[in-house]
Backbone as JSON Lines, residues from 0, in Angstrom:
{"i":0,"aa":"X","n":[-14.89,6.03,11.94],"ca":[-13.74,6.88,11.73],"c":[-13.69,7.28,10.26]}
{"i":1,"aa":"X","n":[-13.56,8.41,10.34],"ca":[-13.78,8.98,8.6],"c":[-12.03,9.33,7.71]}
{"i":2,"aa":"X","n":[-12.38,9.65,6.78],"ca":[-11.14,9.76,6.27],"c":[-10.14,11.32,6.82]}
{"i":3,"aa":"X","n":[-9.22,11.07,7.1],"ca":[-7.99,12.03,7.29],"c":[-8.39,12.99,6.85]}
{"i":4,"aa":"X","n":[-8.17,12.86,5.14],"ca":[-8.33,14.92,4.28],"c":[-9.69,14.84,4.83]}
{"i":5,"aa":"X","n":[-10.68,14.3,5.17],"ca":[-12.0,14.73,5.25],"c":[-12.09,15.9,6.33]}
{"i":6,"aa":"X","n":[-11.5,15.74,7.49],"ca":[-11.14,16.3,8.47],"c":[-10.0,17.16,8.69]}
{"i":7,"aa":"X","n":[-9.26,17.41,7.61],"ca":[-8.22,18.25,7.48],"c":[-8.11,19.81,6.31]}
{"i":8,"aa":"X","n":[-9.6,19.65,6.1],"ca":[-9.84,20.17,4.38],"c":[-9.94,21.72,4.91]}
{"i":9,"aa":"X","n":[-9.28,22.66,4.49],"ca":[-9.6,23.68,4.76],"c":[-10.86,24.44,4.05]}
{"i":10,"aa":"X","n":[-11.71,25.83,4.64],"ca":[-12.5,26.23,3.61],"c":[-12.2,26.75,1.85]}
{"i":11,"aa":"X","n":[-13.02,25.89,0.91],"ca":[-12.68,26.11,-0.62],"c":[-11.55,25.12,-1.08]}
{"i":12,"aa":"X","n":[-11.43,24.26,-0.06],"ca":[-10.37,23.21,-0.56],"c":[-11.32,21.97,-1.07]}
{"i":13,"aa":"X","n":[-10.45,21.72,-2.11],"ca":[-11.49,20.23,-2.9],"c":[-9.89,19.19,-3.34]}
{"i":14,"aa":"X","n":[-10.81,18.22,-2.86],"ca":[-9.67,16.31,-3.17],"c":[-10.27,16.7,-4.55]}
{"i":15,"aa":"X","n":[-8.76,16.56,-5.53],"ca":[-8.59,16.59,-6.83],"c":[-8.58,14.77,-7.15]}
{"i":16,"aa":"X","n":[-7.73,14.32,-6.11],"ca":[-7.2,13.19,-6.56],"c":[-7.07,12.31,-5.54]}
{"i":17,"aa":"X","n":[-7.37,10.83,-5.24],"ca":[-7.02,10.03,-4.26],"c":[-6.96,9.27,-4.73]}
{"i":18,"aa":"X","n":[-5.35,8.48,-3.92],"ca":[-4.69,7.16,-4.23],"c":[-4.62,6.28,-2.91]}
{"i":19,"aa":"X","n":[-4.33,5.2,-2.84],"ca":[-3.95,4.37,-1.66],"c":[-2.19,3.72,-2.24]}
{"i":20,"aa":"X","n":[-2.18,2.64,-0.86],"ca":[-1.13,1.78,-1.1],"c":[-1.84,0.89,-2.1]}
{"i":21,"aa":"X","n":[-0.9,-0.17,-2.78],"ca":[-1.02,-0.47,-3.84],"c":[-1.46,-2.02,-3.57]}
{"i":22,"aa":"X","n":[-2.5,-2.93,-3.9],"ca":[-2.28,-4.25,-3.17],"c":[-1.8,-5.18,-3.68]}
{"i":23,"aa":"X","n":[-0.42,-4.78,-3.97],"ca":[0.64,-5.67,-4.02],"c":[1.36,-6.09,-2.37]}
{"i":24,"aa":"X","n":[0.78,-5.12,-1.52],"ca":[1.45,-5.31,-0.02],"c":[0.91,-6.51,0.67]}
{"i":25,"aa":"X","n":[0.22,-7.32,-0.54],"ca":[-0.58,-8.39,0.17],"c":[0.09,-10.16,-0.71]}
{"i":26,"aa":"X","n":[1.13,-9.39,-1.57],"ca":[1.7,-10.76,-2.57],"c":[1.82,-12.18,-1.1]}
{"i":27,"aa":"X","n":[2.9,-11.43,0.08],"ca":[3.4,-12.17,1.05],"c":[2.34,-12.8,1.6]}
{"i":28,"aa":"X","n":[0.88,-12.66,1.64],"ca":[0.18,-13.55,2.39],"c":[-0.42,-14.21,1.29]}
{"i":29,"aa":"X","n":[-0.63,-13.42,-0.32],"ca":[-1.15,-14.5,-1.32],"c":[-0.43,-15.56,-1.29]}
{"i":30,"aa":"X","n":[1.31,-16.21,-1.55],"ca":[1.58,-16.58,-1.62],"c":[2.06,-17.57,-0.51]}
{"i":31,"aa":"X","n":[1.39,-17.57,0.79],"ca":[1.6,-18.26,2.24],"c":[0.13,-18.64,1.91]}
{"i":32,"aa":"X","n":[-0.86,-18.2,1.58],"ca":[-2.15,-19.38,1.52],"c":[-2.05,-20.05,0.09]}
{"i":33,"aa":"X","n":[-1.42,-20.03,-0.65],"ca":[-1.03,-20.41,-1.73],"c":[-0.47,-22.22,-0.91]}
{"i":34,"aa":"X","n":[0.66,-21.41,-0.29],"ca":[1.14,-23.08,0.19],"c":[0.72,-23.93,1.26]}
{"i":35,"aa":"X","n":[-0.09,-22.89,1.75],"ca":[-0.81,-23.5,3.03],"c":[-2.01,-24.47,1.78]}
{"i":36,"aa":"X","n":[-2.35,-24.3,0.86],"ca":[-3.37,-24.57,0.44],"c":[-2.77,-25.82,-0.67]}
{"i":37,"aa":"X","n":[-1.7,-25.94,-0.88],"ca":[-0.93,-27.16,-1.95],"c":[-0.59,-27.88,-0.52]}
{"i":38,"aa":"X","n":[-0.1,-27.62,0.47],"ca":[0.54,-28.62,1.71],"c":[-0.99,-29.22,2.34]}
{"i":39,"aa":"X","n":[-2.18,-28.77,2.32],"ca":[-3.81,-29.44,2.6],"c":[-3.62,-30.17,1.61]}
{"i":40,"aa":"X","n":[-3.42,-29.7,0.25],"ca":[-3.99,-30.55,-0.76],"c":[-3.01,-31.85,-0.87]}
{"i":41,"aa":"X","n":[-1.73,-31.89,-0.42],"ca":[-0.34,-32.61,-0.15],"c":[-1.11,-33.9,1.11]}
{"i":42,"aa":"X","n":[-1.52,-33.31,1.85],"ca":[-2.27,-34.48,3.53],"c":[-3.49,-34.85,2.93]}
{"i":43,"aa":"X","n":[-4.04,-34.83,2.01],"ca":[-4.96,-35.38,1.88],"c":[-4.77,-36.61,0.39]}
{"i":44,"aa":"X","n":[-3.45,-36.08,-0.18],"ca":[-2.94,-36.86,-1.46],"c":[-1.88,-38.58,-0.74]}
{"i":45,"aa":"X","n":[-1.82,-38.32,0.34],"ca":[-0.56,-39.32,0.91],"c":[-1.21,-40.17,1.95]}
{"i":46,"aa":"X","n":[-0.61,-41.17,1.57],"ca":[-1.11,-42.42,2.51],"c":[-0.53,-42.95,3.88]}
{"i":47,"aa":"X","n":[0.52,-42.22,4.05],"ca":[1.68,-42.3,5.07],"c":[1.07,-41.44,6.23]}
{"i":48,"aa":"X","n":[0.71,-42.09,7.43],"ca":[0.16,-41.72,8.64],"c":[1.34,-40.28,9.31]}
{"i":49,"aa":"X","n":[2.31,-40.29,9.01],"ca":[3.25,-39.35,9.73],"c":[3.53,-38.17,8.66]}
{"i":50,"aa":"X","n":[3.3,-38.66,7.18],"ca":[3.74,-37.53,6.64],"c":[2.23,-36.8,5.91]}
{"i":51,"aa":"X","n":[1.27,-37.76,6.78],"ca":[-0.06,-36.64,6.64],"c":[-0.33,-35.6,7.78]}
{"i":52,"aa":"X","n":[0.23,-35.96,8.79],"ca":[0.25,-35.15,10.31],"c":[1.19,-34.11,10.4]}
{"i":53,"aa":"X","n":[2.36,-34.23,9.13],"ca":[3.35,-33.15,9.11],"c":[2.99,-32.39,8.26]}
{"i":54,"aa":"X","n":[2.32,-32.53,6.61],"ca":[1.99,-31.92,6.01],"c":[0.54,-30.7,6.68]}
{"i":55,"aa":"X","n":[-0.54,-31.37,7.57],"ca":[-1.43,-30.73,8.08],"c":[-0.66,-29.85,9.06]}
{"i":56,"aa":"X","n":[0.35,-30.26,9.58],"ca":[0.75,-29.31,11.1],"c":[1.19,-28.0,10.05]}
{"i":57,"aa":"X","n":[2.15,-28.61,9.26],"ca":[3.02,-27.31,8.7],"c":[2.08,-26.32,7.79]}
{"i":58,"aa":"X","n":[1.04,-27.21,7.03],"ca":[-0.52,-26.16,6.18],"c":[-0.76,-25.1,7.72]}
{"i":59,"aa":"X","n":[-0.68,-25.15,8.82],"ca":[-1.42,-24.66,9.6],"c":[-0.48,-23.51,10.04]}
{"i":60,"aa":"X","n":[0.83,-24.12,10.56],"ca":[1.8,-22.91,10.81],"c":[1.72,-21.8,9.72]}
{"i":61,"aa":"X","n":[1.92,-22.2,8.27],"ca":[1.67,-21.13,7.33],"c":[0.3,-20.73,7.09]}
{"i":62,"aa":"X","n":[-0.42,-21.26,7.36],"ca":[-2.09,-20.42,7.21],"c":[-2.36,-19.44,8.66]}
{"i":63,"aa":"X","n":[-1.39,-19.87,9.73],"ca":[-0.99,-18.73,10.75],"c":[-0.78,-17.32,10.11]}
{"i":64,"aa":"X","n":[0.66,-17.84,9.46],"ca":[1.19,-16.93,8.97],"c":[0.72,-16.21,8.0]}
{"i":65,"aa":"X","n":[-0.21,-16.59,6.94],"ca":[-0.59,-15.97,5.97],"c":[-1.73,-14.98,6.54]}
{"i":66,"aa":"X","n":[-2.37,-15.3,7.68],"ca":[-3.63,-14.67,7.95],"c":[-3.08,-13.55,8.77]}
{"i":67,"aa":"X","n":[-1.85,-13.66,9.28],"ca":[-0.97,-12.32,9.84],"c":[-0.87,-11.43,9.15]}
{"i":68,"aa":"X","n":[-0.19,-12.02,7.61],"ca":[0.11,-10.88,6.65],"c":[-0.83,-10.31,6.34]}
{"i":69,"aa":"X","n":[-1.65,-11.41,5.85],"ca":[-2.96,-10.54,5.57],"c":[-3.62,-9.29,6.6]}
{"i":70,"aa":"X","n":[-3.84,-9.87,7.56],"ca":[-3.85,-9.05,8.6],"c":[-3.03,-7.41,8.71]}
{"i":71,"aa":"X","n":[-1.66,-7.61,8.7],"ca":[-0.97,-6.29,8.83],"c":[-0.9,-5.69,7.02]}
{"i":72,"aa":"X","n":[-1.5,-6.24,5.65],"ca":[-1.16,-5.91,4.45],"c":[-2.33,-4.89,4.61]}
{"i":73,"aa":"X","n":[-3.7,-5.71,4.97],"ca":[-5.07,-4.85,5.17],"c":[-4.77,-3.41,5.81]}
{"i":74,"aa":"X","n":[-4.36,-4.07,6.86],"ca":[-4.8,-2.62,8.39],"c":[-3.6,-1.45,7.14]}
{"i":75,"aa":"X","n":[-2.12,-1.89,7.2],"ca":[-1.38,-0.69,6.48],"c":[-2.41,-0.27,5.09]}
{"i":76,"aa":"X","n":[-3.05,-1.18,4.24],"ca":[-3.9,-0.21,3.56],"c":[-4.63,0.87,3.98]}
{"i":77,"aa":"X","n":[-5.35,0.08,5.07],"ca":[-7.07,0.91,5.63],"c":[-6.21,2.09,6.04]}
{"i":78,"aa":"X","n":[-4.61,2.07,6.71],"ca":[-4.39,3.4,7.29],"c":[-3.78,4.63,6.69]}
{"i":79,"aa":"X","n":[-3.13,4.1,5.27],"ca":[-2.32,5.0,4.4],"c":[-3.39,5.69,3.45]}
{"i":80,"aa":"X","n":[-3.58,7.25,3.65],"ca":[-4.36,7.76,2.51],"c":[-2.99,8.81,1.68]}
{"i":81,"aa":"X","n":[-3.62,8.79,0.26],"ca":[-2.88,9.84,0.04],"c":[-3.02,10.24,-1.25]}
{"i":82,"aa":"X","n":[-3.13,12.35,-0.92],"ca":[-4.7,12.96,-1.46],"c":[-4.32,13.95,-2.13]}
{"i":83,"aa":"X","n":[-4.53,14.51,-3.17],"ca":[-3.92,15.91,-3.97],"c":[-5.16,16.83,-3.85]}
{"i":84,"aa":"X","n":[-5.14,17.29,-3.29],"ca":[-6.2,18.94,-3.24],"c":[-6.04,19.75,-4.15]}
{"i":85,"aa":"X","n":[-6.7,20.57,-3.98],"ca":[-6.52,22.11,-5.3],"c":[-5.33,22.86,-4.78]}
{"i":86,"aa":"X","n":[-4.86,22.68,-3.46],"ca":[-4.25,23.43,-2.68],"c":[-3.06,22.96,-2.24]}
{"i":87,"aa":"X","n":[-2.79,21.65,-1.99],"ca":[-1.24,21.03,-1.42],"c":[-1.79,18.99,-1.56]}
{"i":88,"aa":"X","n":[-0.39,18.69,-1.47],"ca":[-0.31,17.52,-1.69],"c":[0.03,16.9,-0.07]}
{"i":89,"aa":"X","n":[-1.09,15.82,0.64],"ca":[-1.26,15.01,1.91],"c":[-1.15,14.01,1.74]}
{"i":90,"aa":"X","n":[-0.11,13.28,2.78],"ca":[0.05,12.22,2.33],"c":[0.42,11.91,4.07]}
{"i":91,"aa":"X","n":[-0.88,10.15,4.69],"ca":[-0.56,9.88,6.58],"c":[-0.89,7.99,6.04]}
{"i":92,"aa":"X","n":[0.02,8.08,6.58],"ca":[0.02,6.99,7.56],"c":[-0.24,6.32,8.78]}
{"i":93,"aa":"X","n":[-0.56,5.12,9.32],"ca":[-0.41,5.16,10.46],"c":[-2.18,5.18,11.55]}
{"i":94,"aa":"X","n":[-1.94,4.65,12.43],"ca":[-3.42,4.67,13.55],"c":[-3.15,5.27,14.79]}
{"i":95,"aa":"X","n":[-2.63,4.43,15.41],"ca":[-2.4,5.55,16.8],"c":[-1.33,6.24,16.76]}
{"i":96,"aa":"X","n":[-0.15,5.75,16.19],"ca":[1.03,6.67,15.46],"c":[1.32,7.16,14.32]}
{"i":97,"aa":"X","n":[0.61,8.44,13.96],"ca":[0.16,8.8,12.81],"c":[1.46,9.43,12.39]}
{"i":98,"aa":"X","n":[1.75,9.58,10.99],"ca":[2.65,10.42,10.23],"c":[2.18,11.3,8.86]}
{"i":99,"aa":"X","n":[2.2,12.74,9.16],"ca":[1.8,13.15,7.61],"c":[2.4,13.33,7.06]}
{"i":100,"aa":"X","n":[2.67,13.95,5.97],"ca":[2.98,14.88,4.88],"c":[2.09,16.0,4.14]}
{"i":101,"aa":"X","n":[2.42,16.74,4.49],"ca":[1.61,17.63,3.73],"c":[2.95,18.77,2.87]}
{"i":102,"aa":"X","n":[2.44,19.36,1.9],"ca":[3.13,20.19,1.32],"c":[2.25,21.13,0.22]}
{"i":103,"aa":"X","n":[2.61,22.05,-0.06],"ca":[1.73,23.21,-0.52],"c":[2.18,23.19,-2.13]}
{"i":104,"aa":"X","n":[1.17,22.77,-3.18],"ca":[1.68,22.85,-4.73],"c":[2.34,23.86,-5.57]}
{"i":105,"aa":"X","n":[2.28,25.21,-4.53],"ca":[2.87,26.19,-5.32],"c":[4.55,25.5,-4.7]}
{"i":106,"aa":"X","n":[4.72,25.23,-3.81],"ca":[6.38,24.71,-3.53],"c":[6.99,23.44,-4.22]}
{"i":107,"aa":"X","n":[6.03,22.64,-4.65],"ca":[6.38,21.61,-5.43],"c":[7.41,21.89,-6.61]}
{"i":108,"aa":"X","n":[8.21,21.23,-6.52],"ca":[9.25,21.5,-7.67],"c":[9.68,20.48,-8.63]}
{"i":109,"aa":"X","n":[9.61,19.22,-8.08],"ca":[9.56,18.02,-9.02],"c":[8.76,16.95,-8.7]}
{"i":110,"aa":"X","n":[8.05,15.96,-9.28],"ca":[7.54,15.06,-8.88],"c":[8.65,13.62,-9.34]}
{"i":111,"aa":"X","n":[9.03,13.05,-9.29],"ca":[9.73,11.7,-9.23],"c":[8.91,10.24,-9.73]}
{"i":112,"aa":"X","n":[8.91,9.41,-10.5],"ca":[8.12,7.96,-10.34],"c":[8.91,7.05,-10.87]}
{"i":113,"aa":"X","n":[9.2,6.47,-9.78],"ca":[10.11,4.96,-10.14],"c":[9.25,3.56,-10.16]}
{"i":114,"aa":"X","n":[9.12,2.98,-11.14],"ca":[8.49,1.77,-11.39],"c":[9.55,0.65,-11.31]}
{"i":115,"aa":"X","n":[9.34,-0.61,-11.13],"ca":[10.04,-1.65,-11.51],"c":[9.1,-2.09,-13.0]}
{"i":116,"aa":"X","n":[9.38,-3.17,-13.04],"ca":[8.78,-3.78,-14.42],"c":[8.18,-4.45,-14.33]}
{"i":117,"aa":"X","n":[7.6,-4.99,-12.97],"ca":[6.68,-5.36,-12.05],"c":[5.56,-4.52,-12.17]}
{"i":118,"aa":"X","n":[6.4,-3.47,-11.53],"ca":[4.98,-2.28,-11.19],"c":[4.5,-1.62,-12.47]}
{"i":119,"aa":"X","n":[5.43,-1.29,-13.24],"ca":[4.81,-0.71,-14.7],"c":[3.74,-1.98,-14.77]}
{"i":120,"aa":"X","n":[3.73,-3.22,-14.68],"ca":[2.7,-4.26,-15.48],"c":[1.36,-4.08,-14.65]}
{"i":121,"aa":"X","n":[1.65,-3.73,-12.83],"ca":[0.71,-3.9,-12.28],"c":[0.24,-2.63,-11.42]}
{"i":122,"aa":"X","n":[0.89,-1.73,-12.37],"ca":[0.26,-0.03,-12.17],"c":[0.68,0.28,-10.72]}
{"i":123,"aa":"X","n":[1.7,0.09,-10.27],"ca":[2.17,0.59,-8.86],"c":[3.57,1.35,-8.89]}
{"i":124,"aa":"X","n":[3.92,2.16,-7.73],"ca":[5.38,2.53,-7.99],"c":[5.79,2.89,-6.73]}
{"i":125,"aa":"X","n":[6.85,3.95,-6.63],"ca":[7.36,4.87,-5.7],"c":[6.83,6.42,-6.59]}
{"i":126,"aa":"X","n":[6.53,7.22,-5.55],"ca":[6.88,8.57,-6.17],"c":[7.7,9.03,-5.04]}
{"i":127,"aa":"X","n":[8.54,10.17,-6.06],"ca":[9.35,11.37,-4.53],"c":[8.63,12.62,-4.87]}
{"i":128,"aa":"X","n":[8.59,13.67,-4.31],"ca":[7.95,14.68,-4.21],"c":[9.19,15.53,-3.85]}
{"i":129,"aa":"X","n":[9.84,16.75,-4.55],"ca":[11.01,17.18,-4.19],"c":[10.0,18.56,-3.78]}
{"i":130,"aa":"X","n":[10.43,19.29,-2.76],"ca":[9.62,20.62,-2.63],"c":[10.87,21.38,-2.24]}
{"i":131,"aa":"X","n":[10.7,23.04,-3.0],"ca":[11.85,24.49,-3.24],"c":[11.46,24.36,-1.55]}
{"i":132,"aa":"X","n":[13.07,24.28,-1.05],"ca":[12.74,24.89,0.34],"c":[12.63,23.71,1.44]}
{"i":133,"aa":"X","n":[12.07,22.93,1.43],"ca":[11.16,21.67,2.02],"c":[11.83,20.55,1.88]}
{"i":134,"aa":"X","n":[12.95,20.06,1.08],"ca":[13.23,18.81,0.92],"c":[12.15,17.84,0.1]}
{"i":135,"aa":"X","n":[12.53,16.78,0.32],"ca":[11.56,15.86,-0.38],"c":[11.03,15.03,0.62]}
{"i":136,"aa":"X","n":[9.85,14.13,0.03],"ca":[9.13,12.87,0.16],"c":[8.95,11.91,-0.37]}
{"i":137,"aa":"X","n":[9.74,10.75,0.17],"ca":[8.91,9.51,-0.91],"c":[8.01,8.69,-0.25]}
{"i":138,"aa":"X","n":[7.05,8.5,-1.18],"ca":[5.98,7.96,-1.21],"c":[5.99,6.35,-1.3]}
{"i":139,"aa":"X","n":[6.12,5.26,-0.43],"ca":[6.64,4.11,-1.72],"c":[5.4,3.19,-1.89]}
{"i":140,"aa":"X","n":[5.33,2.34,-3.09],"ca":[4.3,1.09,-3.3],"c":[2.75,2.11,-3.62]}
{"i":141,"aa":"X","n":[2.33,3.08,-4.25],"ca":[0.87,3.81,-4.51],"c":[0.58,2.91,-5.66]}
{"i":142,"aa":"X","n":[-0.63,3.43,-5.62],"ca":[-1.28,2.51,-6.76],"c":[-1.3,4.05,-8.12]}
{"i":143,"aa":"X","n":[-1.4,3.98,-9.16],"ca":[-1.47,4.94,-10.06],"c":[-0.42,5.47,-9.76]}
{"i":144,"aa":"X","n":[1.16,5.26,-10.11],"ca":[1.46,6.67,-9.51],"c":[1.77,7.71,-10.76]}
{"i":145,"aa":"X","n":[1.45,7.3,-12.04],"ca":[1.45,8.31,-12.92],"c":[0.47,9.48,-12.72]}
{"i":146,"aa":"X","n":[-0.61,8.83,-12.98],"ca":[-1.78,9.72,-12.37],"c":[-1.87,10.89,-10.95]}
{"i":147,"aa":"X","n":[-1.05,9.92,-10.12],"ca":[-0.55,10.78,-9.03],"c":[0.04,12.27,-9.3]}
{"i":148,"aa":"X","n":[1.13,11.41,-10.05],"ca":[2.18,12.7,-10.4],"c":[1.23,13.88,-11.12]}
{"i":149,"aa":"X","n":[0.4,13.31,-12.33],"ca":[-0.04,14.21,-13.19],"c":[-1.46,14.77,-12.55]}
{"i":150,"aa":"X","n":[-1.84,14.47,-11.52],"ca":[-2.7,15.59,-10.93],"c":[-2.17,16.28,-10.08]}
{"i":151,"aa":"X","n":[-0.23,16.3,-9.5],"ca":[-0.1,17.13,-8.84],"c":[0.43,18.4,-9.95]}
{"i":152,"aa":"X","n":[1.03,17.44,-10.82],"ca":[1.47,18.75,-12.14],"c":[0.67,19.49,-12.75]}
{"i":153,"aa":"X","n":[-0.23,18.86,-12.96],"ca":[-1.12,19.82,-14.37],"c":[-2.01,20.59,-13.49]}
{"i":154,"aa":"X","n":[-1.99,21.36,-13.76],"ca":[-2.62,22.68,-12.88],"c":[-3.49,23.79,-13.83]}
């Protein structure tokens, strides 16, 4: 399966710019093998027959869990592209229930980027995309989204 704009590109259209989600969407499972991995290291530190069988049961429920997140942090990466052309700004989500955005750069009217102080440190944000006519889009969690913005602006 190839990429979205690859298959959406009209003739004389060229990807200026491509971003993804940001992998910060993956903190929730770093931090579930994080404890799955101190609660192993916890059953193997203790000498107590019952509270080594609770520490291993509960490492396991959360290494469930972490390999879920991981699981749904991945797949929402692999499925979110989102692409600035010479021509309009695309932006899908989604596998069997796909969602786009598309919008044409001459209608673009503002671009938007909200960082936390988080994301300023670890280069991620929200953008909105306001379009004359069209309403807006937000974008949330991209990776670059300065860069984003400034290849849909500078023209």
């Amino acid at each position: 399966m190839g990429r979205y704009i690859d298959e959406i590109l009209q003739p004389g259209e060229k990807v200026l710019y491509s971003t993804n989600a940001h992998w910060i969407f993956y903190w929730q499972a770093i931090l579930a093998w994080i404890v799955a991995l101190v609660l192993l290291i916890a059953s193997r530190m203790t000498t107590v027959d019952g509270l080594v069988l609770a520490c291993l049961a509960a490492a396991a429920v959360v290494a469930v869990a972490a390999l879920y997140w991981t699981a749904a942090a991945w797949f929402h990466r692999w499925t979110t592209e989102t692409d600035v052309t010479n021509l309009r700004v695309v932006h899908k989500t989604g596998f069997i229930k796909r969602r786009t955005f598309e919008m044409s750069l001459d209608k673009v009217e503002s671009v938007d980027v909200n960082q936390s102080i988080l994301g300023r440190i670890l280069n991620y944000g929200d953008v909105t995309i306001r379009g004359v006519g069209e309403g807006f889009e937000k974008i949330r969690t991209i990776a670059s989204p300065l860069a984003f913005r400034s290849s849909i602006t500078a023209r």
